[in-house]
PDB file of N, H, CA, C and O in Angstrom:
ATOM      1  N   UNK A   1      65.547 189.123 161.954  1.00  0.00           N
ATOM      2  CA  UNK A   1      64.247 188.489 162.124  1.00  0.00           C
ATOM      3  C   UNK A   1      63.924 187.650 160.892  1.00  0.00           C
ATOM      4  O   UNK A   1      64.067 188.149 159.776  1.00  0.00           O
ATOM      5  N   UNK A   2      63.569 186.611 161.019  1.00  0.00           N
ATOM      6  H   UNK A   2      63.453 186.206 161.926  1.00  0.00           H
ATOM      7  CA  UNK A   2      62.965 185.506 159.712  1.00  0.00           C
ATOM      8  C   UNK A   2      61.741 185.962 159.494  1.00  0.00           C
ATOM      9  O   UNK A   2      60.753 186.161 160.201  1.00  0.00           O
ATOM     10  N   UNK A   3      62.100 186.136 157.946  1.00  0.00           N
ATOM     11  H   UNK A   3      62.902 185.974 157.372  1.00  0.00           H
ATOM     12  CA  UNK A   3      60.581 186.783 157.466  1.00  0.00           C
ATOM     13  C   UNK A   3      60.646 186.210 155.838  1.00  0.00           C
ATOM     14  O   UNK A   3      61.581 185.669 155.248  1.00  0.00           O
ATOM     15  N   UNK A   4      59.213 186.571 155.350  1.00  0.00           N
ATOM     16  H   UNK A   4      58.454 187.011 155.830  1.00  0.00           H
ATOM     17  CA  UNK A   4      58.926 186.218 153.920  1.00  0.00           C
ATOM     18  C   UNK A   4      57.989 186.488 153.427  1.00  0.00           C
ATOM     19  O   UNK A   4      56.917 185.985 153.762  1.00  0.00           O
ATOM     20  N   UNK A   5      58.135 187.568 152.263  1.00  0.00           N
ATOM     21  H   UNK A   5      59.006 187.977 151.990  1.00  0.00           H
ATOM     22  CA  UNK A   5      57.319 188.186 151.199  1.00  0.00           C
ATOM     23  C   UNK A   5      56.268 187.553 150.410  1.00  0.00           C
ATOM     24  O   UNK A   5      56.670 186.716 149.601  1.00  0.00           O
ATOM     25  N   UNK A   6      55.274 187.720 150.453  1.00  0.00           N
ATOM     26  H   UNK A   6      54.948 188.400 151.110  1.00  0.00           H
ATOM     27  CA  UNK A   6      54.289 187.088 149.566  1.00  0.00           C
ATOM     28  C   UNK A   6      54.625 187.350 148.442  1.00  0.00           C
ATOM     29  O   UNK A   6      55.237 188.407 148.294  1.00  0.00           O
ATOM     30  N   UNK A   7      54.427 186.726 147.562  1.00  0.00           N
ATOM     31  H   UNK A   7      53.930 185.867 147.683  1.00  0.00           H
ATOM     32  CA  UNK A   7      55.057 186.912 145.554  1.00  0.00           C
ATOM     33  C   UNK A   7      53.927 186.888 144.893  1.00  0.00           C
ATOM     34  O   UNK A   7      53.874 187.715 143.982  1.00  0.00           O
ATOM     35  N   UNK A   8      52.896 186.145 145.054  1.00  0.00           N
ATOM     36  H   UNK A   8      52.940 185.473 145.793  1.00  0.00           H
ATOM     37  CA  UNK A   8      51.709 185.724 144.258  1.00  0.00           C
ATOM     38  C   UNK A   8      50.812 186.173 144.932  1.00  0.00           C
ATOM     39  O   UNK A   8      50.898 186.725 146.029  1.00  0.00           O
ATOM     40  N   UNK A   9      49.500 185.865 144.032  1.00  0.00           N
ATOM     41  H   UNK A   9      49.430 185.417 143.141  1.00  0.00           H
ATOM     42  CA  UNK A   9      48.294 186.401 144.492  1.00  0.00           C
ATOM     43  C   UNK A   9      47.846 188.068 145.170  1.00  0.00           C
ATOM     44  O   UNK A   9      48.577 189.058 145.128  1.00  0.00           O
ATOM     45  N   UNK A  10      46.977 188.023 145.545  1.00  0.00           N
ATOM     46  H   UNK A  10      46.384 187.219 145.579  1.00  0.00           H
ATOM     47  CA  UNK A  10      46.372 189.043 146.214  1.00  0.00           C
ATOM     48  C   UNK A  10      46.831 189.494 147.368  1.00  0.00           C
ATOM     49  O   UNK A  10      46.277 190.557 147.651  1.00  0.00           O
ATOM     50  N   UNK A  11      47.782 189.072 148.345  1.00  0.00           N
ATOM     51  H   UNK A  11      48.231 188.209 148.115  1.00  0.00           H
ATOM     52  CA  UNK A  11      48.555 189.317 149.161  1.00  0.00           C
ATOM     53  C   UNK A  11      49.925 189.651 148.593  1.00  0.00           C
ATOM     54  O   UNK A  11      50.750 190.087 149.396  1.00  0.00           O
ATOM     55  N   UNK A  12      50.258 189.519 147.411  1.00  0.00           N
ATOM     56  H   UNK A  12      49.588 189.165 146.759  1.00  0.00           H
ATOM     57  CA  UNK A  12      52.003 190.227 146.827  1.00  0.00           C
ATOM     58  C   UNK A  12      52.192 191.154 147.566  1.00  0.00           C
ATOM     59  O   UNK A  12      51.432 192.109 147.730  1.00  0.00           O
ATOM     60  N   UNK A  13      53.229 190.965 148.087  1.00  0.00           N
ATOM     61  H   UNK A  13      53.846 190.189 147.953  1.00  0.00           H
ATOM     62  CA  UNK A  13      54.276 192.550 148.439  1.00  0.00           C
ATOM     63  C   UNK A  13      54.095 192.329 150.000  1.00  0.00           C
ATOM     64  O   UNK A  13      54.885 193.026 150.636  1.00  0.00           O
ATOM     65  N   UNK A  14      53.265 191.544 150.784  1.00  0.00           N
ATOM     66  H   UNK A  14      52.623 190.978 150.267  1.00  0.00           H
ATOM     67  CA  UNK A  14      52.994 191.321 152.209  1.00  0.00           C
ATOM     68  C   UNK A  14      54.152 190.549 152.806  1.00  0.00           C
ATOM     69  O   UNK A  14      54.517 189.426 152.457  1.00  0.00           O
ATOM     70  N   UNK A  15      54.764 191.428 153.906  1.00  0.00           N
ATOM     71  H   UNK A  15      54.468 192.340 154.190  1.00  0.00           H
ATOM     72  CA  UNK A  15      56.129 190.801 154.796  1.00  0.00           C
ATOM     73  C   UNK A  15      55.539 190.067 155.706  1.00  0.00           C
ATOM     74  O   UNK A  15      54.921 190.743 156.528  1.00  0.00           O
ATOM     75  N   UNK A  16      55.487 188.581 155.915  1.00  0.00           N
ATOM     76  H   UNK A  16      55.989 188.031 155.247  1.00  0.00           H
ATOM     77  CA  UNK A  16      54.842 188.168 156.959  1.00  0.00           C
ATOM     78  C   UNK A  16      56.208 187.513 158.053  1.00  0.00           C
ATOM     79  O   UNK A  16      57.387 187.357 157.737  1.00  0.00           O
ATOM     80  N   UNK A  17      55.848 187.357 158.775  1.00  0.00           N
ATOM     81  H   UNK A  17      54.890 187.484 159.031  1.00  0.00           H
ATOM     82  CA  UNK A  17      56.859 187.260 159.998  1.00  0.00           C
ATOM     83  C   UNK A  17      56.378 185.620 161.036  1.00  0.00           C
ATOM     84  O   UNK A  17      55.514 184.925 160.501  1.00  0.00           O
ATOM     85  N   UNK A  18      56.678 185.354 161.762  1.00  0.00           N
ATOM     86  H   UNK A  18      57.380 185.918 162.197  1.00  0.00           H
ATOM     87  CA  UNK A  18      56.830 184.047 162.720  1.00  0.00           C
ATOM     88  C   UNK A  18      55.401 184.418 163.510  1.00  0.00           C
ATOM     89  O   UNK A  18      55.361 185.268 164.399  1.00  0.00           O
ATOM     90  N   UNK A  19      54.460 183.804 163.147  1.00  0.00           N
ATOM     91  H   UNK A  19      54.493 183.113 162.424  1.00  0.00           H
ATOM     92  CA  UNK A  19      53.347 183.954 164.036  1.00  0.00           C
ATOM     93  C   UNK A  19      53.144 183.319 165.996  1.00  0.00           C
ATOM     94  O   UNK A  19      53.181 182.208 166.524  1.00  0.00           O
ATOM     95  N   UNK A  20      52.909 184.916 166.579  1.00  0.00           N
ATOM     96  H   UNK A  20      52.879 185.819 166.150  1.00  0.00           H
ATOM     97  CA  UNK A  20      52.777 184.203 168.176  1.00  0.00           C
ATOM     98  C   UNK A  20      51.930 184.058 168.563  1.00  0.00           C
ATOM     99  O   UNK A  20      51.218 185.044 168.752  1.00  0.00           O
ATOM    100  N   UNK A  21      51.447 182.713 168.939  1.00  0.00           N
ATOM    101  H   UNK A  21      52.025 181.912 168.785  1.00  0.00           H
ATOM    102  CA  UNK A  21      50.299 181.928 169.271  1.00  0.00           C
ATOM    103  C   UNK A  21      49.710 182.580 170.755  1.00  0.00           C
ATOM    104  O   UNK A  21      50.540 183.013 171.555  1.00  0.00           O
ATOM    105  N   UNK A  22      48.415 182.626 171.048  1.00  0.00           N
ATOM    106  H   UNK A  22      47.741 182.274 170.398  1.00  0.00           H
ATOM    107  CA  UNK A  22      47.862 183.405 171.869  1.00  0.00           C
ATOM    108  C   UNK A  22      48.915 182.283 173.222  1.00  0.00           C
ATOM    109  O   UNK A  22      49.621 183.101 173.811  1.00  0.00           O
ATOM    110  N   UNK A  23      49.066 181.497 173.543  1.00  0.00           N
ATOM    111  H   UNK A  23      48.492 180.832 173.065  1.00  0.00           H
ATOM    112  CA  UNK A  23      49.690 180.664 174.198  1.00  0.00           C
ATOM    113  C   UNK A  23      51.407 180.994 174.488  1.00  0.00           C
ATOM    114  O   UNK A  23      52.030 180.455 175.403  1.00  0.00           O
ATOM    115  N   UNK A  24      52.005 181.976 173.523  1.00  0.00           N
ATOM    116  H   UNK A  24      51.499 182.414 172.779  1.00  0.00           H
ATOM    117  CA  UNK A  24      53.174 182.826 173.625  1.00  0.00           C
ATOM    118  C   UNK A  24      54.282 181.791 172.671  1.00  0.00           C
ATOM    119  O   UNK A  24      55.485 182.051 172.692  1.00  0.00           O
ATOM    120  N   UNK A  25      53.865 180.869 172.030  1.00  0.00           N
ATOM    121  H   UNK A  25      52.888 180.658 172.014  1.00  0.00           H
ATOM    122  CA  UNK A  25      54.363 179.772 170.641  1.00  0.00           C
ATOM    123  C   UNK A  25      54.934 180.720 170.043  1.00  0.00           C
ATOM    124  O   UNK A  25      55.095 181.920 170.268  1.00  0.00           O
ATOM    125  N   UNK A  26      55.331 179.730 168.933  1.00  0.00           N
ATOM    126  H   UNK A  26      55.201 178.756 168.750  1.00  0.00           H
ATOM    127  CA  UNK A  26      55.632 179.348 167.889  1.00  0.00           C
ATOM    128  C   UNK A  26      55.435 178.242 166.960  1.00  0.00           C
ATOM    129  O   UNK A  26      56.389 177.512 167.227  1.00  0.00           O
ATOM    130  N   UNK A  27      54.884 177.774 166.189  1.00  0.00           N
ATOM    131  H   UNK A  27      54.108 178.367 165.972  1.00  0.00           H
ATOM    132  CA  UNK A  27      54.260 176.750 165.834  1.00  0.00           C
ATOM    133  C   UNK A  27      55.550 175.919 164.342  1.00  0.00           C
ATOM    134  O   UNK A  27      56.373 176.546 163.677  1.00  0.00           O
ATOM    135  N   UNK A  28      55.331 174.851 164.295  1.00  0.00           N
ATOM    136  H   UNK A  28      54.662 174.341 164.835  1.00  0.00           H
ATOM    137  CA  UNK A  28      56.255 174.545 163.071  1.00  0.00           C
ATOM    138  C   UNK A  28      55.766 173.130 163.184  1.00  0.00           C
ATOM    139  O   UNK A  28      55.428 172.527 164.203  1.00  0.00           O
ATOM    140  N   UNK A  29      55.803 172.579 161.511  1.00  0.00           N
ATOM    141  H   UNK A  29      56.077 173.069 160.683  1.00  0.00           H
ATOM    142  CA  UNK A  29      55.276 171.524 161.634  1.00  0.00           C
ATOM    143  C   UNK A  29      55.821 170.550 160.425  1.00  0.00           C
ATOM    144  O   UNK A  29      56.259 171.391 159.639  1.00  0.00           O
ATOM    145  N   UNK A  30      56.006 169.504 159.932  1.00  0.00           N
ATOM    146  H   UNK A  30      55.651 168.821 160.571  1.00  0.00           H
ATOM    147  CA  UNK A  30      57.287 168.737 159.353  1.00  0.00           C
ATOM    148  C   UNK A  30      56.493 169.133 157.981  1.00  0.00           C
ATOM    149  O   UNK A  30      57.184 169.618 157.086  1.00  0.00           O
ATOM    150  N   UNK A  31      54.927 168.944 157.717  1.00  0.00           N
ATOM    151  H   UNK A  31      54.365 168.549 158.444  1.00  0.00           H
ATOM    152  CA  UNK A  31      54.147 169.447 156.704  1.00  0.00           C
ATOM    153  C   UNK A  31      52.593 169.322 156.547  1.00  0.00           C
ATOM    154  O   UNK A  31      52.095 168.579 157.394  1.00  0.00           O
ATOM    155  N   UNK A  32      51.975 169.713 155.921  1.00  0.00           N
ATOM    156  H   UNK A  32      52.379 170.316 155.234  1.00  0.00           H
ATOM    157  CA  UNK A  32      50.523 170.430 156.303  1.00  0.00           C
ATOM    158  C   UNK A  32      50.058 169.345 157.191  1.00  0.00           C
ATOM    159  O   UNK A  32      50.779 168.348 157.238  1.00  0.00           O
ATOM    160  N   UNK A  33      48.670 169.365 158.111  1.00  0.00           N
ATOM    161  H   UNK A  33      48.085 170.174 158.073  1.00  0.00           H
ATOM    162  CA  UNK A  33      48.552 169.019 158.342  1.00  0.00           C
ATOM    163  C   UNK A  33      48.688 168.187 159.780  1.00  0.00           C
ATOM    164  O   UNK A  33      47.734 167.882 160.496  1.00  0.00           O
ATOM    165  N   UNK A  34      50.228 167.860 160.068  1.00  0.00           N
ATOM    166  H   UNK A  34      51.004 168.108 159.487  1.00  0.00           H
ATOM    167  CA  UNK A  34      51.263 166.957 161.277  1.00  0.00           C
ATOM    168  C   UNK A  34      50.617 167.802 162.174  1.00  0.00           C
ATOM    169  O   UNK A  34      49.963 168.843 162.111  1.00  0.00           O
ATOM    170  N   UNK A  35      50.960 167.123 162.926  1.00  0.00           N
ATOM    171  H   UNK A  35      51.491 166.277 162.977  1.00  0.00           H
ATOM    172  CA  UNK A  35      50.556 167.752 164.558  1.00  0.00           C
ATOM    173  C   UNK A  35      51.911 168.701 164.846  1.00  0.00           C
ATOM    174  O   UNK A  35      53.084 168.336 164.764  1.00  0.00           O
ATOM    175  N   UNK A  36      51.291 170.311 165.284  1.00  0.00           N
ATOM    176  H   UNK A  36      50.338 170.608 165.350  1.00  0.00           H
ATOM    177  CA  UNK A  36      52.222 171.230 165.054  1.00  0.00           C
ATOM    178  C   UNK A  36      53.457 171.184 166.352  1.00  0.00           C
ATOM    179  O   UNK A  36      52.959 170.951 167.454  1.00  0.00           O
ATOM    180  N   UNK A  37      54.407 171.305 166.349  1.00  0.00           N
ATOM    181  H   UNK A  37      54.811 171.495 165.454  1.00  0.00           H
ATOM    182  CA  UNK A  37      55.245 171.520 167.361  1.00  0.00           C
ATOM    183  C   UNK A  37      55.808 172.966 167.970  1.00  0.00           C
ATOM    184  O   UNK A  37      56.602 173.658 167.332  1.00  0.00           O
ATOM    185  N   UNK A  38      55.342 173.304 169.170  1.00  0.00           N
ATOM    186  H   UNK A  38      54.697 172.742 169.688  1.00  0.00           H
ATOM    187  CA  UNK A  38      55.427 174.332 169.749  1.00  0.00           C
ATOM    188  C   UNK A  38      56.696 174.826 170.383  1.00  0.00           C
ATOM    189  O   UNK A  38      57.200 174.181 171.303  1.00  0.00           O
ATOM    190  N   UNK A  39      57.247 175.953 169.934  1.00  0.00           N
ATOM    191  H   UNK A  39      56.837 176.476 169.187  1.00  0.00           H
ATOM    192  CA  UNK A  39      58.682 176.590 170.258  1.00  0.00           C
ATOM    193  C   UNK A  39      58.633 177.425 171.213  1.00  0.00           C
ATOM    194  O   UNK A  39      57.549 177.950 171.468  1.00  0.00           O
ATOM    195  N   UNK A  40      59.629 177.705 171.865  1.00  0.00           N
ATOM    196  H   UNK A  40      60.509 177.278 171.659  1.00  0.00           H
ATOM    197  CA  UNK A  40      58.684 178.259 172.812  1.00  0.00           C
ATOM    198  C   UNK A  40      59.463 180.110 172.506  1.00  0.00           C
ATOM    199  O   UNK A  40      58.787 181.080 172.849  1.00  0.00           O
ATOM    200  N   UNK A  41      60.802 180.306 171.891  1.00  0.00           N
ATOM    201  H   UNK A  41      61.351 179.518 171.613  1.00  0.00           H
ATOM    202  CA  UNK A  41      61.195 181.367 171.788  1.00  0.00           C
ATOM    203  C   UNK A  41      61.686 180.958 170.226  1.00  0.00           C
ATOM    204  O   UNK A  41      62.066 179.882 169.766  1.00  0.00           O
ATOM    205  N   UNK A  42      61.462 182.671 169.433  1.00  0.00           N
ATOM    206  H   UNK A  42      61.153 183.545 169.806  1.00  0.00           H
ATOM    207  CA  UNK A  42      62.168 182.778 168.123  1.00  0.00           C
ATOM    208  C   UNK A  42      63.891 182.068 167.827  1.00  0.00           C
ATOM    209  O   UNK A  42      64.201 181.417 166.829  1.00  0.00           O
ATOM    210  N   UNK A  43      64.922 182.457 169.123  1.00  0.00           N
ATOM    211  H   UNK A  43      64.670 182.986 169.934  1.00  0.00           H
ATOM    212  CA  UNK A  43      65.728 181.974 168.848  1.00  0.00           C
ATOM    213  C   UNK A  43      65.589 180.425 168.486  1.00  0.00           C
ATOM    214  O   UNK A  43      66.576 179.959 167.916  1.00  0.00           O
ATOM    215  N   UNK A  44      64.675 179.671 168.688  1.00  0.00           N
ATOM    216  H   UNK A  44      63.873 180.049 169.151  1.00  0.00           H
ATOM    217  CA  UNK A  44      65.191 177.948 168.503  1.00  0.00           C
ATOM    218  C   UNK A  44      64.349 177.484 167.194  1.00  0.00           C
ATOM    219  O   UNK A  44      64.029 176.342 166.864  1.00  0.00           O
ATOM    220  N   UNK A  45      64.101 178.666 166.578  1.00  0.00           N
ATOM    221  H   UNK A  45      64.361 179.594 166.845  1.00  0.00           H
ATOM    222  CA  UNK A  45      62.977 178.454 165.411  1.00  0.00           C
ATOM    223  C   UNK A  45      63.942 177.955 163.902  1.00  0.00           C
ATOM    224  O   UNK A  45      63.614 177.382 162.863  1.00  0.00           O
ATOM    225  N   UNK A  46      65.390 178.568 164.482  1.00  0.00           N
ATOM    226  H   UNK A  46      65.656 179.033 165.326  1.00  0.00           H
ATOM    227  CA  UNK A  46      66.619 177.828 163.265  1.00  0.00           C
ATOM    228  C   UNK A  46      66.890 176.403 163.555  1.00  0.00           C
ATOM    229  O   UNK A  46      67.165 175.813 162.511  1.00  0.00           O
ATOM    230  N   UNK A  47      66.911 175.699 164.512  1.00  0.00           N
ATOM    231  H   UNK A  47      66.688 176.179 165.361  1.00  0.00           H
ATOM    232  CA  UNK A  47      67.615 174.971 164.426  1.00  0.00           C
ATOM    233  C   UNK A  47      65.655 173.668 163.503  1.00  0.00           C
ATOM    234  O   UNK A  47      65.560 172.827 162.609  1.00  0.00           O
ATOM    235  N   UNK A  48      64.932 174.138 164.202  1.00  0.00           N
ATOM    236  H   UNK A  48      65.009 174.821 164.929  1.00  0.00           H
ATOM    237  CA  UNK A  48      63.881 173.204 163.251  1.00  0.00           C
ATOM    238  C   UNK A  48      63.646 173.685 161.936  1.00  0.00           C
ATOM    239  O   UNK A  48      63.006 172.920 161.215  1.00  0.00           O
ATOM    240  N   UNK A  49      64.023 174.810 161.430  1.00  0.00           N
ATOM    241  H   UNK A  49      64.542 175.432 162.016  1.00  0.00           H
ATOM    242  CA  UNK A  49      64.164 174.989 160.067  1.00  0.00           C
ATOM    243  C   UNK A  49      65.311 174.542 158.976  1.00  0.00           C
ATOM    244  O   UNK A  49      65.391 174.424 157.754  1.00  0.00           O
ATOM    245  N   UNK A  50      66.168 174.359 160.147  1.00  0.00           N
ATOM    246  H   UNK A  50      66.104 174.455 161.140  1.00  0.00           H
ATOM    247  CA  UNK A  50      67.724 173.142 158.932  1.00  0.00           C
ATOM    248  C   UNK A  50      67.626 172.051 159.316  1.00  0.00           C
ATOM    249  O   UNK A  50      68.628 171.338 159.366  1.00  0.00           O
ATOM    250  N   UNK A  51      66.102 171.484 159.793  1.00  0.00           N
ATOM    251  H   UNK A  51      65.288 172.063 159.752  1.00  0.00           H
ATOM    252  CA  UNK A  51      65.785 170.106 160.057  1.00  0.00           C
ATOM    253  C   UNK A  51      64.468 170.145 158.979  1.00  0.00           C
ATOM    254  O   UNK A  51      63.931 169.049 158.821  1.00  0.00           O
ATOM    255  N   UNK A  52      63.926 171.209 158.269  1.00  0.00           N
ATOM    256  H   UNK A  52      64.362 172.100 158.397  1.00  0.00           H
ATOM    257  CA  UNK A  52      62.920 170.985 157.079  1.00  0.00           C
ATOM    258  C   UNK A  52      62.165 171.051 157.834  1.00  0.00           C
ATOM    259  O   UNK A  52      61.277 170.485 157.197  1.00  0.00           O
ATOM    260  N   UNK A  53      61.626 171.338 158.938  1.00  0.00           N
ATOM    261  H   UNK A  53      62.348 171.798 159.455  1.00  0.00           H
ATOM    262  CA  UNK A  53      60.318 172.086 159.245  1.00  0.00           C
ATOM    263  C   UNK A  53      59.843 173.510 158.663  1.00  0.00           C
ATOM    264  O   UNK A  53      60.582 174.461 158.406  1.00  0.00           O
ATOM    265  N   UNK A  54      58.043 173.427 158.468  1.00  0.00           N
ATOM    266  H   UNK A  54      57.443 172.654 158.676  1.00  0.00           H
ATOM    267  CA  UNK A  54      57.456 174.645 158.250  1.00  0.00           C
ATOM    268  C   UNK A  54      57.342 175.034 159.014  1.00  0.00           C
ATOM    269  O   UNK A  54      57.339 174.461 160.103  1.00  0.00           O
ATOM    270  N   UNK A  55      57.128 176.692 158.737  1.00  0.00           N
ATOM    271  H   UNK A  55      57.130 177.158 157.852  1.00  0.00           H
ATOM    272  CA  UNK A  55      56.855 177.117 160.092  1.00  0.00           C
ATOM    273  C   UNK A  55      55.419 178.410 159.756  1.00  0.00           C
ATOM    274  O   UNK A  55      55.242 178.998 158.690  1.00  0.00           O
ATOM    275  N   UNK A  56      54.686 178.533 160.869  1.00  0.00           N
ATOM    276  H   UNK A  56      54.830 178.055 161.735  1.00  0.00           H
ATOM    277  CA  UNK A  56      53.378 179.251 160.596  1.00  0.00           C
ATOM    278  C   UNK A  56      54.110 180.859 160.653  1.00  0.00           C
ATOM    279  O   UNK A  56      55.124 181.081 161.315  1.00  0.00           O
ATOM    280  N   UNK A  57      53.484 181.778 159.939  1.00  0.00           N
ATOM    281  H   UNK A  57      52.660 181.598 159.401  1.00  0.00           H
ATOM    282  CA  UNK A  57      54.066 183.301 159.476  1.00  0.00           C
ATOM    283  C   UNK A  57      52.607 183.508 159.852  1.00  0.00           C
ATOM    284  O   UNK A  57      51.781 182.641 160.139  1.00  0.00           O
ATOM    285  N   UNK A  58      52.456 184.807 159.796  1.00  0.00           N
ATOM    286  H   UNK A  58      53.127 185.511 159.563  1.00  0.00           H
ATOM    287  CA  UNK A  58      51.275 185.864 159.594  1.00  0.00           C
ATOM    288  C   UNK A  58      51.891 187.545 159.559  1.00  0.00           C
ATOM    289  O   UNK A  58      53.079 187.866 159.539  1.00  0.00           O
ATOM    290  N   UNK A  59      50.651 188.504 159.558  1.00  0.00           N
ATOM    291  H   UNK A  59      49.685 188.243 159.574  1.00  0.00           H
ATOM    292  CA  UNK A  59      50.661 189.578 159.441  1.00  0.00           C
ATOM    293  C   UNK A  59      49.700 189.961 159.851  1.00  0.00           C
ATOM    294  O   UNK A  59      48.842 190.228 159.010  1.00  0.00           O
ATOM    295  N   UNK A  60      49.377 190.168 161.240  1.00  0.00           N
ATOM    296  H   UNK A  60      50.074 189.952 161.923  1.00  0.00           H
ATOM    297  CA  UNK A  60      48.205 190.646 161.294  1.00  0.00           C
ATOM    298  C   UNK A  60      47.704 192.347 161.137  1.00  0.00           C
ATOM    299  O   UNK A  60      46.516 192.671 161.134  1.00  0.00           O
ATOM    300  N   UNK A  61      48.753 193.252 161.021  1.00  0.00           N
ATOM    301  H   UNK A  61      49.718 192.989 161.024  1.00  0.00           H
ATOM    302  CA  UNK A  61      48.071 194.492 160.499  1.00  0.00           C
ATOM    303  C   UNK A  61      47.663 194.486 159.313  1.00  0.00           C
ATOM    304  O   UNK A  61      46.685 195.189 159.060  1.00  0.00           O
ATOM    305  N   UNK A  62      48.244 193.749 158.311  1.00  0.00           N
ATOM    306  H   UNK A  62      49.038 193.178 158.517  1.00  0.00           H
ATOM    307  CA  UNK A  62      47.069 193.076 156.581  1.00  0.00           C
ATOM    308  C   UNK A  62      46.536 192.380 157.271  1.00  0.00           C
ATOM    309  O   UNK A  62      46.579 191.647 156.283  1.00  0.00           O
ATOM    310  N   UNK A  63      46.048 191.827 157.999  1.00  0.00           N
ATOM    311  H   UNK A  63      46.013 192.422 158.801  1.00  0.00           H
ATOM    312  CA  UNK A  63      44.985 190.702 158.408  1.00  0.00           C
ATOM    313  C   UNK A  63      45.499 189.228 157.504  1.00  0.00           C
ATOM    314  O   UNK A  63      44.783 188.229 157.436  1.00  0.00           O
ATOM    315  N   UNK A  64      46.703 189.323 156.929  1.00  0.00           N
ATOM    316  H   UNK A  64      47.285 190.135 156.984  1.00  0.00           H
ATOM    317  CA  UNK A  64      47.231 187.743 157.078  1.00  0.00           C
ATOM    318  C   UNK A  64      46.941 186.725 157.998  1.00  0.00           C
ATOM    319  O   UNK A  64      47.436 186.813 159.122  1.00  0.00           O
ATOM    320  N   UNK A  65      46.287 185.859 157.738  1.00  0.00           N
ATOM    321  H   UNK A  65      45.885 185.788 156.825  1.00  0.00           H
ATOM    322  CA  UNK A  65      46.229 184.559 158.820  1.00  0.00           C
ATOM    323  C   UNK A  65      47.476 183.854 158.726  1.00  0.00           C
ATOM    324  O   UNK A  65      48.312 183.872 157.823  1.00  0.00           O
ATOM    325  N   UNK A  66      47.454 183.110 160.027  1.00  0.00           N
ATOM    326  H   UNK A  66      46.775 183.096 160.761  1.00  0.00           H
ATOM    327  CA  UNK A  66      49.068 182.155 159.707  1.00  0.00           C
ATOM    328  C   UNK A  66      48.747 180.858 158.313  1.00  0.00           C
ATOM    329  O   UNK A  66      47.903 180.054 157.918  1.00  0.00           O
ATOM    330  N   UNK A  67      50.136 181.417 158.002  1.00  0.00           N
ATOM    331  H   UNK A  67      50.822 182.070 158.322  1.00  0.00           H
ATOM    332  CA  UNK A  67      50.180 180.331 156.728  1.00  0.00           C
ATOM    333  C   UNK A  67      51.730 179.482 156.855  1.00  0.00           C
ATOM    334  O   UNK A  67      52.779 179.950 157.297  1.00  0.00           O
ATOM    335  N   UNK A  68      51.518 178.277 156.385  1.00  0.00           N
ATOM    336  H   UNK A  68      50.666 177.896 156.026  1.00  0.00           H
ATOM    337  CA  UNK A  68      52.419 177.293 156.800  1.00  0.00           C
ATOM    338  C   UNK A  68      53.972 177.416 155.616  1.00  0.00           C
ATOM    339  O   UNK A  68      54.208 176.712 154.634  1.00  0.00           O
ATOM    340  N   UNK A  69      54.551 178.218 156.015  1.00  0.00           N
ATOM    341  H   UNK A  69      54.360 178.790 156.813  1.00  0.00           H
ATOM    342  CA  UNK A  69      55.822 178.622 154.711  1.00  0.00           C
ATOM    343  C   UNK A  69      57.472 177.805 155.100  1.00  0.00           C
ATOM    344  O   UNK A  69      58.296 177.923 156.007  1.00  0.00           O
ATOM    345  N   UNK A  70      57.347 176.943 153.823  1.00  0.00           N
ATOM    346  H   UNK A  70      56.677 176.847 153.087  1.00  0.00           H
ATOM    347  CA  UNK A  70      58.595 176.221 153.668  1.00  0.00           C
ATOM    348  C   UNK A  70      59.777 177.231 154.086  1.00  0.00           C
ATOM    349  O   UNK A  70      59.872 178.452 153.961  1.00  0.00           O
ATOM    350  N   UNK A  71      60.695 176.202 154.664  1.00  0.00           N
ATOM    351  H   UNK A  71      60.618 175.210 154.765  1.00  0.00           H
ATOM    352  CA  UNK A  71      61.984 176.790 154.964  1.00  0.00           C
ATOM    353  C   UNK A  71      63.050 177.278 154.499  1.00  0.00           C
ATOM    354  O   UNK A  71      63.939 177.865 155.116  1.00  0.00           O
ATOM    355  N   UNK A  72      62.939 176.926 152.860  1.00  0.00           N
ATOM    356  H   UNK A  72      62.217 176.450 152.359  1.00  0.00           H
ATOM    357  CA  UNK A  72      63.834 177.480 152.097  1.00  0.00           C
ATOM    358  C   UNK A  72      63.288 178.943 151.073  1.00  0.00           C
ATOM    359  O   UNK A  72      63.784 179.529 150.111  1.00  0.00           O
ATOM    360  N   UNK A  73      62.446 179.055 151.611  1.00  0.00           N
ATOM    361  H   UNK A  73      62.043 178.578 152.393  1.00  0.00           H
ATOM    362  CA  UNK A  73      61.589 180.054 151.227  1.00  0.00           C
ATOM    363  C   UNK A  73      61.796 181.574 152.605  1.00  0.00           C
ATOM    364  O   UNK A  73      61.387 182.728 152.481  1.00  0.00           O
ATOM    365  N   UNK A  74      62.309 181.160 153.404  1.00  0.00           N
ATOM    366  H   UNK A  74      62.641 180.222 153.505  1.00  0.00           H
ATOM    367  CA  UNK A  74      62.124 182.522 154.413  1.00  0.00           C
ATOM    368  C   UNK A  74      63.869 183.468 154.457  1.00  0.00           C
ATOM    369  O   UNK A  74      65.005 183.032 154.271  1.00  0.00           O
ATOM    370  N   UNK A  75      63.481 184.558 154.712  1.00  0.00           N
ATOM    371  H   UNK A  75      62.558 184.913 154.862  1.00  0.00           H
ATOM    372  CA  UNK A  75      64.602 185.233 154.409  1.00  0.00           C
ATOM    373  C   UNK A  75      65.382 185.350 155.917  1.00  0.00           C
ATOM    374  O   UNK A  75      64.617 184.802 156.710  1.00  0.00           O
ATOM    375  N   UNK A  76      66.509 185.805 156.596  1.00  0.00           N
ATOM    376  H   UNK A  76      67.131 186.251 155.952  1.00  0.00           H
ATOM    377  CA  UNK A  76      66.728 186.046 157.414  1.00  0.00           C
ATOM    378  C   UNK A  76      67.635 185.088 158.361  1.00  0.00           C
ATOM    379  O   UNK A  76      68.047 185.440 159.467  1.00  0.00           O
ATOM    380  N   UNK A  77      67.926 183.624 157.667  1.00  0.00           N
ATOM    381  H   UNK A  77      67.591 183.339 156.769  1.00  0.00           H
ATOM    382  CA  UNK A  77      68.562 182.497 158.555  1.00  0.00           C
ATOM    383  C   UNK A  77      69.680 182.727 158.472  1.00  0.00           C
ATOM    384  O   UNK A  77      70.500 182.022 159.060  1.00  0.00           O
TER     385      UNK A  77
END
């Protein structure tokens, strides 16, 4: 599973994971802001991440909101 540890701040030590959009997504987006592009299963979430897309993470048992985390930053590819 692609995942990635918070390091900084007040969230350190938080595993956040591929956030699923009430819509059954995946969201990824080239960078803040872009109009997000919707995946529709985890498997195809590699091939837009060795194209430099972000992709939205959360945690919702910490109550993490999705946050937009670079691709060379996630563990698990």
């Amino acid at each position: 599973m692609l995942s990635f540890t918070v390091w900084r701040g007040k969230n350190r030590g938080i595993r956040l994971t591929p956030h699923l959009f009430k819509d059954g997504t995946y969201h990824v987006e080239r960078k803040k802001g872009d109009t997000p592009i919707a995946v529709k299963n985890e498997n195809e979430l590699g091939s837009y991440l060795d194209r430099g897309y972000h992709l939205r993470r959360s945690n919702k048992e910490e109550g993490h909101s999705p946050s937009l985390i670079a691709p060379n930053s996630i563990q698990g590819r």
